[in-house]
Jmol script that loads the backbone (N, CA, C; Angstrom):
load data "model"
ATOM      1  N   UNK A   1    -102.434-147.016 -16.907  1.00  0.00           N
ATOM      2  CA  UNK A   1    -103.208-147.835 -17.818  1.00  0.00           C
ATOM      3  C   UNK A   1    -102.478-148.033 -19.141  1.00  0.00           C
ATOM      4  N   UNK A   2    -102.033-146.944 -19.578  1.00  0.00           N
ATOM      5  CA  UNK A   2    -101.329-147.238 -20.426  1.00  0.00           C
ATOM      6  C   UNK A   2    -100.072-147.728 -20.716  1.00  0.00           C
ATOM      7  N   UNK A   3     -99.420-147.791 -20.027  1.00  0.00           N
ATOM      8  CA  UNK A   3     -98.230-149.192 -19.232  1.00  0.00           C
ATOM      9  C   UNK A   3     -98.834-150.578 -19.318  1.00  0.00           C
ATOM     10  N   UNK A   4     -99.861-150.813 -18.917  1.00  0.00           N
ATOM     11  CA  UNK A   4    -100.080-151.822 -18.778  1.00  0.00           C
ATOM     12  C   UNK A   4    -100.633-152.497 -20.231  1.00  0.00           C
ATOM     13  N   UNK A   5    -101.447-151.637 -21.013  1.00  0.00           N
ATOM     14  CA  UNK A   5    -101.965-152.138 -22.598  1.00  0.00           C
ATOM     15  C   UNK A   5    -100.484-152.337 -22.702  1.00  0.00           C
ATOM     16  N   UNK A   6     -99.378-150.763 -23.085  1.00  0.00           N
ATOM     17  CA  UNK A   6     -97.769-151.026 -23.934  1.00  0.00           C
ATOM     18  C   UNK A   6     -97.261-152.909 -23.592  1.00  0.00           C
ATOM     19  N   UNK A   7     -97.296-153.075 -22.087  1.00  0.00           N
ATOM     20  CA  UNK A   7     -96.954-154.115 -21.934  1.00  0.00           C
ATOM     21  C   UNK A   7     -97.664-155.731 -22.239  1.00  0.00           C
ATOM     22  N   UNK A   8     -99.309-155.158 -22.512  1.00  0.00           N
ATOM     23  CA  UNK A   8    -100.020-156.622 -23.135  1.00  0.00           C
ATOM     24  C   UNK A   8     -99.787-156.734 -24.363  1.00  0.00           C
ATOM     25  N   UNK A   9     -99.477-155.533 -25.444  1.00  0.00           N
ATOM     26  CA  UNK A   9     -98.994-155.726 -26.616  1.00  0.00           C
ATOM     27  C   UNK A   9     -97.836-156.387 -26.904  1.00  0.00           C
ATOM     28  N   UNK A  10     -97.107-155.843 -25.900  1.00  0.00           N
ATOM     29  CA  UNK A  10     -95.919-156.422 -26.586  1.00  0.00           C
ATOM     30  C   UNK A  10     -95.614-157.850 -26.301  1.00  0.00           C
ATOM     31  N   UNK A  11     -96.383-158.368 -25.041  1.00  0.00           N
ATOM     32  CA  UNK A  11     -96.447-159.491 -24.615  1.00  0.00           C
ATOM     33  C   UNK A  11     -97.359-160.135 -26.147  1.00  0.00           C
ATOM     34  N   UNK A  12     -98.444-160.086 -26.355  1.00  0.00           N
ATOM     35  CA  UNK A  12     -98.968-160.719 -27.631  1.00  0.00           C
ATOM     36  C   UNK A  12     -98.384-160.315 -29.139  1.00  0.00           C
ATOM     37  N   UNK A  13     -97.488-159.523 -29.191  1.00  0.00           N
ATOM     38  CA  UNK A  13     -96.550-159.225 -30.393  1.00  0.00           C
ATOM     39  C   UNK A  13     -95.747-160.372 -29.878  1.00  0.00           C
ATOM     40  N   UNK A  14     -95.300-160.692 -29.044  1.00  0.00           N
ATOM     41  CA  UNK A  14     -93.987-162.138 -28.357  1.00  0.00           C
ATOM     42  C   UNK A  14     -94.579-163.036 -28.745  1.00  0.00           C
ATOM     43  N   UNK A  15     -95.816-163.530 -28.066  1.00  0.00           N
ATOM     44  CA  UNK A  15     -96.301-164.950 -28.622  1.00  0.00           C
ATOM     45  C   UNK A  15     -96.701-165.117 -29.315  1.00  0.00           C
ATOM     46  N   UNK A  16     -97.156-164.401 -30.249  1.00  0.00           N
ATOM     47  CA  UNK A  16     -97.593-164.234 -31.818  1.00  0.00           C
ATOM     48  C   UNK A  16     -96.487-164.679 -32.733  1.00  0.00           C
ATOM     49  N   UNK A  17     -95.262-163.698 -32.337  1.00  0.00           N
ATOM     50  CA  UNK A  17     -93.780-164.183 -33.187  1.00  0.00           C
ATOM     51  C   UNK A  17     -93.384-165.307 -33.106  1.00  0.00           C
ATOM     52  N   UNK A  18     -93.016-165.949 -31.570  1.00  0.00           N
ATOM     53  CA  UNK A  18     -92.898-167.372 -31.489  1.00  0.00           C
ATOM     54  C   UNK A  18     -93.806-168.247 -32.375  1.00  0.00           C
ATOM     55  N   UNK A  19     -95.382-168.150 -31.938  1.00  0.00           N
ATOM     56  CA  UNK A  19     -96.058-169.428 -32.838  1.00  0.00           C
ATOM     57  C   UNK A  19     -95.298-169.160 -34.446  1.00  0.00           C
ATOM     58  N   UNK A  20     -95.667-167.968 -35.094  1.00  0.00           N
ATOM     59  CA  UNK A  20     -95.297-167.916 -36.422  1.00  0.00           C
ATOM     60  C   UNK A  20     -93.877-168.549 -36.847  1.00  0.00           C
ATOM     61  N   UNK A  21     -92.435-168.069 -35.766  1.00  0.00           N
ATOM     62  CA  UNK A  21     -91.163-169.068 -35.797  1.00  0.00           C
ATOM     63  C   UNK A  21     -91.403-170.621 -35.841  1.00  0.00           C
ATOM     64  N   UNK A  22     -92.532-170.759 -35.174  1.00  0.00           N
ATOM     65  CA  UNK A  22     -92.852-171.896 -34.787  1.00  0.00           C
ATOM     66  C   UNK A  22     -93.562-173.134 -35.791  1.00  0.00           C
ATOM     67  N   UNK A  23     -94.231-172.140 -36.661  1.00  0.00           N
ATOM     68  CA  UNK A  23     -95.004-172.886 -37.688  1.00  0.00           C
ATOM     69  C   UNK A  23     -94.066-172.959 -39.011  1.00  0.00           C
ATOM     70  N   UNK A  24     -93.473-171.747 -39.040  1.00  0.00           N
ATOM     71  CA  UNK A  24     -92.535-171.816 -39.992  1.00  0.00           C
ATOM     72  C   UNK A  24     -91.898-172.920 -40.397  1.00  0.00           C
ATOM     73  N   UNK A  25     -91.102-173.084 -38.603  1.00  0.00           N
ATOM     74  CA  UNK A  25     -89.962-173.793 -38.752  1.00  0.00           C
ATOM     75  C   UNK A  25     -90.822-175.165 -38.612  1.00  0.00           C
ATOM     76  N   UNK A  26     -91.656-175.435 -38.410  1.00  0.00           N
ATOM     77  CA  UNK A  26     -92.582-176.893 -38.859  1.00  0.00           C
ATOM     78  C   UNK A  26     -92.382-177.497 -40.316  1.00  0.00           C
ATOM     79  N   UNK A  27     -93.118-175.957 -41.400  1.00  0.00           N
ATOM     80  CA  UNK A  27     -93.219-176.362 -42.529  1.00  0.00           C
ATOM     81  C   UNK A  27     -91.877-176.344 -43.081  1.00  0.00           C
ATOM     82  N   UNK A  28     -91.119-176.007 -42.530  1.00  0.00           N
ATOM     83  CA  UNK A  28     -89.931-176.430 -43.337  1.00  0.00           C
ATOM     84  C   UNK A  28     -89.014-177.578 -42.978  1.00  0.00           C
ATOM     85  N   UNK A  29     -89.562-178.406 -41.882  1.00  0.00           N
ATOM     86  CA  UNK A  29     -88.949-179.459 -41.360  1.00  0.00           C
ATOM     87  C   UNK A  29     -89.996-180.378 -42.281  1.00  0.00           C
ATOM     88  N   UNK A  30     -90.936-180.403 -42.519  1.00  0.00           N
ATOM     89  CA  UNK A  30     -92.019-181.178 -43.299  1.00  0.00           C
ATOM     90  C   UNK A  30     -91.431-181.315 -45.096  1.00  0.00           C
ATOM     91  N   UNK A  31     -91.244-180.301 -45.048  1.00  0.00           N
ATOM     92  CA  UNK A  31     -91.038-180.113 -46.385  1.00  0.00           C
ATOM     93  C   UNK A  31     -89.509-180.641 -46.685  1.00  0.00           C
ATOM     94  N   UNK A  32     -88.529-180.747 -45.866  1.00  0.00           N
ATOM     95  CA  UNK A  32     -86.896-181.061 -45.949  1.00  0.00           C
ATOM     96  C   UNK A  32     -87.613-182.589 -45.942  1.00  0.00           C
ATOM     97  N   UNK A  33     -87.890-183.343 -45.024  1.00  0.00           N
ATOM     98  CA  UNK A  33     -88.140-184.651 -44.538  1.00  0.00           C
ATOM     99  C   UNK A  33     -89.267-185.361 -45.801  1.00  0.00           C
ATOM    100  N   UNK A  34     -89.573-184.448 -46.299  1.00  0.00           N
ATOM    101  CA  UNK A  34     -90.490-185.060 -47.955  1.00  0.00           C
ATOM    102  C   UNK A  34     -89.730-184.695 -48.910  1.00  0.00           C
ATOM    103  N   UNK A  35     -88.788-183.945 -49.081  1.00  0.00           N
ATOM    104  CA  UNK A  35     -87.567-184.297 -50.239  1.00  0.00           C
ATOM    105  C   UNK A  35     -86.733-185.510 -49.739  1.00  0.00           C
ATOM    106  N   UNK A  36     -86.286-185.422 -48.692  1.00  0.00           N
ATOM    107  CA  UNK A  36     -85.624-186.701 -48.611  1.00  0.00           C
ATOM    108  C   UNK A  36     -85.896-187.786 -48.810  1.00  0.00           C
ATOM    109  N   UNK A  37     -87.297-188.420 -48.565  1.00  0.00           N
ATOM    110  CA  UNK A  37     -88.377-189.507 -48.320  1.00  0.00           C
ATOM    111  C   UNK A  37     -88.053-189.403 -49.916  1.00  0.00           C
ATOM    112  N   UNK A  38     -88.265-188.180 -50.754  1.00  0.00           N
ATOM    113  CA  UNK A  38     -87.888-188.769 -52.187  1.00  0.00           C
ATOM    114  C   UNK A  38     -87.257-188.813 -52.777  1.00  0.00           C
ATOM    115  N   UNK A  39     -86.304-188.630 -52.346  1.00  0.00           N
ATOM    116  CA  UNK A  39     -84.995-188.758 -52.962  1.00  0.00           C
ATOM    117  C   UNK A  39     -84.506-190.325 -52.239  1.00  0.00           C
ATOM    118  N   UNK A  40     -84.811-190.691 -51.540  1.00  0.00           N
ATOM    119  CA  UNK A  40     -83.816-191.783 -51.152  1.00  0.00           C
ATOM    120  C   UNK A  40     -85.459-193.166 -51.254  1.00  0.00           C
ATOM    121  N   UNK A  41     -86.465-193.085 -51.248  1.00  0.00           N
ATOM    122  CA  UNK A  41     -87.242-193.867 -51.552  1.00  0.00           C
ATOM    123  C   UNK A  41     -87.875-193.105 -52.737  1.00  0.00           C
ATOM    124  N   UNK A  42     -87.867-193.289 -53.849  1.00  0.00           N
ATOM    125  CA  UNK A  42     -88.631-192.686 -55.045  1.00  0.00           C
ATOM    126  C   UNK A  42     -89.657-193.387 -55.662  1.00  0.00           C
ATOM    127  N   UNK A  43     -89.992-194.627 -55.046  1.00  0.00           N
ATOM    128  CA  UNK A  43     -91.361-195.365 -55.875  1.00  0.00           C
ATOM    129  C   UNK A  43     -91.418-196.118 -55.071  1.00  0.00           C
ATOM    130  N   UNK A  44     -92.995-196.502 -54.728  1.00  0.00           N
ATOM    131  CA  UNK A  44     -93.524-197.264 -53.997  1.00  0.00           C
ATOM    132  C   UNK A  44     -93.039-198.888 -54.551  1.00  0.00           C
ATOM    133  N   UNK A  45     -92.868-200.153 -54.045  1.00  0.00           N
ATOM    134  CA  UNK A  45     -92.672-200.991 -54.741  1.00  0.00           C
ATOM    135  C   UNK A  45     -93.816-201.377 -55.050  1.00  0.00           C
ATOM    136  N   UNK A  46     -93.988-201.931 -55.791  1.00  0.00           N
ATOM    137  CA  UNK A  46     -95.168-202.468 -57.224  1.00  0.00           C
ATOM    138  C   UNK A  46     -95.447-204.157 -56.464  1.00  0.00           C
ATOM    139  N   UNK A  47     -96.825-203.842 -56.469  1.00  0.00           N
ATOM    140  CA  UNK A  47     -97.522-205.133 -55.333  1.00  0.00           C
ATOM    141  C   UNK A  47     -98.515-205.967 -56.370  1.00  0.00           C
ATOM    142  N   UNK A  48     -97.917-205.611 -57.754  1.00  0.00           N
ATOM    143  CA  UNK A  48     -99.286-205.987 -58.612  1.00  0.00           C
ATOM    144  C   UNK A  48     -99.074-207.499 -58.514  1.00  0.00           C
ATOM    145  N   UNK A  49    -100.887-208.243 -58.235  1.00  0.00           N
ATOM    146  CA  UNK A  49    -101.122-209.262 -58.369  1.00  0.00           C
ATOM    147  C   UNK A  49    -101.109-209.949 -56.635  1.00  0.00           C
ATOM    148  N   UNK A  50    -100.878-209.294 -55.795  1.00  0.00           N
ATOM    149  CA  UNK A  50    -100.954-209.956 -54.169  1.00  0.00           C
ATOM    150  C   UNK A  50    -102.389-209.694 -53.906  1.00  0.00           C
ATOM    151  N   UNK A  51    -103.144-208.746 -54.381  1.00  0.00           N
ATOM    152  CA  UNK A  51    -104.107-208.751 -53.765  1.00  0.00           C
ATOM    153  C   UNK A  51    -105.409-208.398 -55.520  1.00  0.00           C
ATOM    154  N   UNK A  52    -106.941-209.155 -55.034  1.00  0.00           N
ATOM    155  CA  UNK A  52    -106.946-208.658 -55.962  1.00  0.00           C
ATOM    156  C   UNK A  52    -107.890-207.019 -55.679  1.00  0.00           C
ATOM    157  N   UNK A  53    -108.058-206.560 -56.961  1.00  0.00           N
ATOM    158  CA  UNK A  53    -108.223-205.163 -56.310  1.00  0.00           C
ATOM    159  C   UNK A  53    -109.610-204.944 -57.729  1.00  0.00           C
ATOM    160  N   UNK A  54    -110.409-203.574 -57.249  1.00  0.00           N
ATOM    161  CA  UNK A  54    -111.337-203.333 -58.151  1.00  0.00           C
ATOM    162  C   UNK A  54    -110.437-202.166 -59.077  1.00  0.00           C
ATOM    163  N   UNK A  55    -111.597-201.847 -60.034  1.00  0.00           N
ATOM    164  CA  UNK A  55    -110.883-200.496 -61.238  1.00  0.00           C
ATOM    165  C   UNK A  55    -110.459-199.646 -60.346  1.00  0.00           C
ATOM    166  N   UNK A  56    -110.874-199.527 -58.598  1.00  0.00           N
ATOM    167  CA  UNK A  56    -110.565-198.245 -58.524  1.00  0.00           C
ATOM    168  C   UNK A  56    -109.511-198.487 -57.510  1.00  0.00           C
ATOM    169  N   UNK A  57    -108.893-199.740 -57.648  1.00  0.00           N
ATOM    170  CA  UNK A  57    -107.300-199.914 -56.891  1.00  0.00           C
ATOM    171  C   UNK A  57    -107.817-200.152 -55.554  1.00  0.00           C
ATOM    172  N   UNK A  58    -109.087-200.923 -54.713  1.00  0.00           N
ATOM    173  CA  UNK A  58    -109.688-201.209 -53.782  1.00  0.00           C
ATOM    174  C   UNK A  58    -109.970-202.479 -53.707  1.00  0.00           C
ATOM    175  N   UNK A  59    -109.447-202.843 -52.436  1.00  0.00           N
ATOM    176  CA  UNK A  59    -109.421-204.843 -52.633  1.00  0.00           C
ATOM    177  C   UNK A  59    -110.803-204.763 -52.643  1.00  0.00           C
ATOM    178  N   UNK A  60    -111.316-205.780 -53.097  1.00  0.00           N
ATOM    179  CA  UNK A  60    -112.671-206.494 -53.269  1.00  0.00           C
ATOM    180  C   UNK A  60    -113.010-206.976 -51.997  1.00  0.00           C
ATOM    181  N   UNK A  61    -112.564-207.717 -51.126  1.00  0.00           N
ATOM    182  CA  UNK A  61    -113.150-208.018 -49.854  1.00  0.00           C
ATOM    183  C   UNK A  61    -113.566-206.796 -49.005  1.00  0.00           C
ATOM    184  N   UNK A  62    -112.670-205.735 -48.727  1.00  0.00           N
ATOM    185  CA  UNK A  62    -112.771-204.783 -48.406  1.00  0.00           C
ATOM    186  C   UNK A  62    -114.387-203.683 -48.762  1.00  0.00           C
ATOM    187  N   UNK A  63    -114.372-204.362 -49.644  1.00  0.00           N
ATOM    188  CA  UNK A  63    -115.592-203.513 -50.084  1.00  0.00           C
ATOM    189  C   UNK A  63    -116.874-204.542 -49.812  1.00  0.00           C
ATOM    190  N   UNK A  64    -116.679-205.474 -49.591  1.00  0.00           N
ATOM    191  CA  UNK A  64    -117.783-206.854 -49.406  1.00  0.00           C
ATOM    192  C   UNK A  64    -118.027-206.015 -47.737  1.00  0.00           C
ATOM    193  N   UNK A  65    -117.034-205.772 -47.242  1.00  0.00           N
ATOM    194  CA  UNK A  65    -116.956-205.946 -45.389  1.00  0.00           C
ATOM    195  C   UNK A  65    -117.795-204.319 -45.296  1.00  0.00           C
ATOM    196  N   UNK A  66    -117.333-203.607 -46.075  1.00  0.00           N
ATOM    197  CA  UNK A  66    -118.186-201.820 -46.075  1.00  0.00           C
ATOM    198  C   UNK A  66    -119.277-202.522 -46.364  1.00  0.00           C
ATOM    199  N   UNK A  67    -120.122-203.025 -47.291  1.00  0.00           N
ATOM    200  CA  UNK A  67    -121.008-202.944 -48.197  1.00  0.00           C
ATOM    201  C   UNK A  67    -122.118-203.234 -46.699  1.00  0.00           C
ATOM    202  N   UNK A  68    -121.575-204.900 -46.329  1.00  0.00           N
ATOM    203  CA  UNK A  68    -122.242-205.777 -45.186  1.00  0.00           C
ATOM    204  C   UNK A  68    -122.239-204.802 -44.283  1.00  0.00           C
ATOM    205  N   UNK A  69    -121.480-204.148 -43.541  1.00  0.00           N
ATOM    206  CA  UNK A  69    -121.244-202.855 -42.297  1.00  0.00           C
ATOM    207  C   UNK A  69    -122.687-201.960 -42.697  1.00  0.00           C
ATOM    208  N   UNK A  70    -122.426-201.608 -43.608  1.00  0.00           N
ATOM    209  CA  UNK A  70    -123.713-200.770 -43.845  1.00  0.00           C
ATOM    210  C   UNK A  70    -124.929-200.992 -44.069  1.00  0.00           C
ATOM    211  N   UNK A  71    -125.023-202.090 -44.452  1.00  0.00           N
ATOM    212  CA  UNK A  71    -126.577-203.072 -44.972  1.00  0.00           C
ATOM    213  C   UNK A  71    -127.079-203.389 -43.107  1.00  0.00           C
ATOM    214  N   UNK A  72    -126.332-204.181 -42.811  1.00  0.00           N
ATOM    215  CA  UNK A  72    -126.395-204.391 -41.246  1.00  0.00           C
ATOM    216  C   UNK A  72    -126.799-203.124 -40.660  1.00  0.00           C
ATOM    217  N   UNK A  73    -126.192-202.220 -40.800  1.00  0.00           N
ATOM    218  CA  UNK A  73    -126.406-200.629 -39.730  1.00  0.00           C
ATOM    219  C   UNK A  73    -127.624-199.722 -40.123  1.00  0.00           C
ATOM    220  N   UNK A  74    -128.064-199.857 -41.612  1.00  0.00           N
ATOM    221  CA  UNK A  74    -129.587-199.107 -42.022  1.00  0.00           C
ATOM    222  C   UNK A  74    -130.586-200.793 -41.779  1.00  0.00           C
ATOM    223  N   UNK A  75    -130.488-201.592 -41.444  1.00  0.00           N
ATOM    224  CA  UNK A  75    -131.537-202.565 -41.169  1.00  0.00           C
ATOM    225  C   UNK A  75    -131.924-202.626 -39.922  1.00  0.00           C
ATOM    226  N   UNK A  76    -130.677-202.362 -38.576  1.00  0.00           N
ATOM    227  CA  UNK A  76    -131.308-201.849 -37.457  1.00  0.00           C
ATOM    228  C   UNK A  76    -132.422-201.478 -37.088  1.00  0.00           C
ATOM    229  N   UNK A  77    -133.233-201.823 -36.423  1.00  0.00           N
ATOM    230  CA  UNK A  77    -134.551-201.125 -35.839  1.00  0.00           C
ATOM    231  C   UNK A  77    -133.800-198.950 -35.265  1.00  0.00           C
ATOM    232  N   UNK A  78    -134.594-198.072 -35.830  1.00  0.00           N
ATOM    233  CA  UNK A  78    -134.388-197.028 -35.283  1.00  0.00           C
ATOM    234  C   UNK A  78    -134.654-196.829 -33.753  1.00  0.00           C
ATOM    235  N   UNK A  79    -133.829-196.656 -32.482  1.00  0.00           N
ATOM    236  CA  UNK A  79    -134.313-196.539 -31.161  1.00  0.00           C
ATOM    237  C   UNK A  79    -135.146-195.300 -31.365  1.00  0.00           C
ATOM    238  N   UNK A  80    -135.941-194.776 -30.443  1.00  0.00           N
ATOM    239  CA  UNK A  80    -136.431-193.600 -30.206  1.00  0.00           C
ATOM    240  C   UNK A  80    -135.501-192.936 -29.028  1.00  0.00           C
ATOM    241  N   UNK A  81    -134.903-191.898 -29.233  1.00  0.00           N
ATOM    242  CA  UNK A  81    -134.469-190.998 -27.653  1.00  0.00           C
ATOM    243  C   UNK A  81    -135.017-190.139 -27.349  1.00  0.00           C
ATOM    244  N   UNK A  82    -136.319-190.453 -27.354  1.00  0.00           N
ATOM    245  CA  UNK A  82    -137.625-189.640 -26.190  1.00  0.00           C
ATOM    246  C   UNK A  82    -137.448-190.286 -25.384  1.00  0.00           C
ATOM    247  N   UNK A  83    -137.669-189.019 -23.894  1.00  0.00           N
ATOM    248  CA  UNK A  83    -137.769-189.608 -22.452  1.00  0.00           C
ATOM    249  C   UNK A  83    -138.867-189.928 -22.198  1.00  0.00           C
TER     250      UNK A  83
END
end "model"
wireframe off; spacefill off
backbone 0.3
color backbone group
């Protein structure tokens, strides 16, 4: 019995290490690939005046099409889902 726990441990000490190599080496591929992104693109280009937009940098139609989506969806009749 106790062979067999020594050997589930060490089996979940293994795949435990891998994921953690694993996540590691994620965040540091994330993090290399977002210095680069800024270093070689450093500012968004500047779109002022293509669209127009509210104070809070949100096109105006966009917010016409939410506003209608939602007016439409609480005016619905409520179904009942009783059997």
């Amino acid at each position: 019995m106790t062979e067999q726990m020594s050997k589930g441990i060490e089996l979940m000490l293994a795949g435990m290490g891998i994921v953690f190599l694993f996540l590691t080496m994620l965040v540091l591929a994330i993090n290399i690939m977002s210095s680069l992104i800024q270093r070689f693109f450093p500012e968004a280009p500047n779109l002022v005046g293509t669209v127009t937009t509210s104070s809070s940098g949100i096109d105006k139609n966009i917010i016409a099409a939410i506003t209608a989506a939602v007016h439409q969806h609480r005016s619905k009749p409520k179904k009942s889902t009783h059997y």
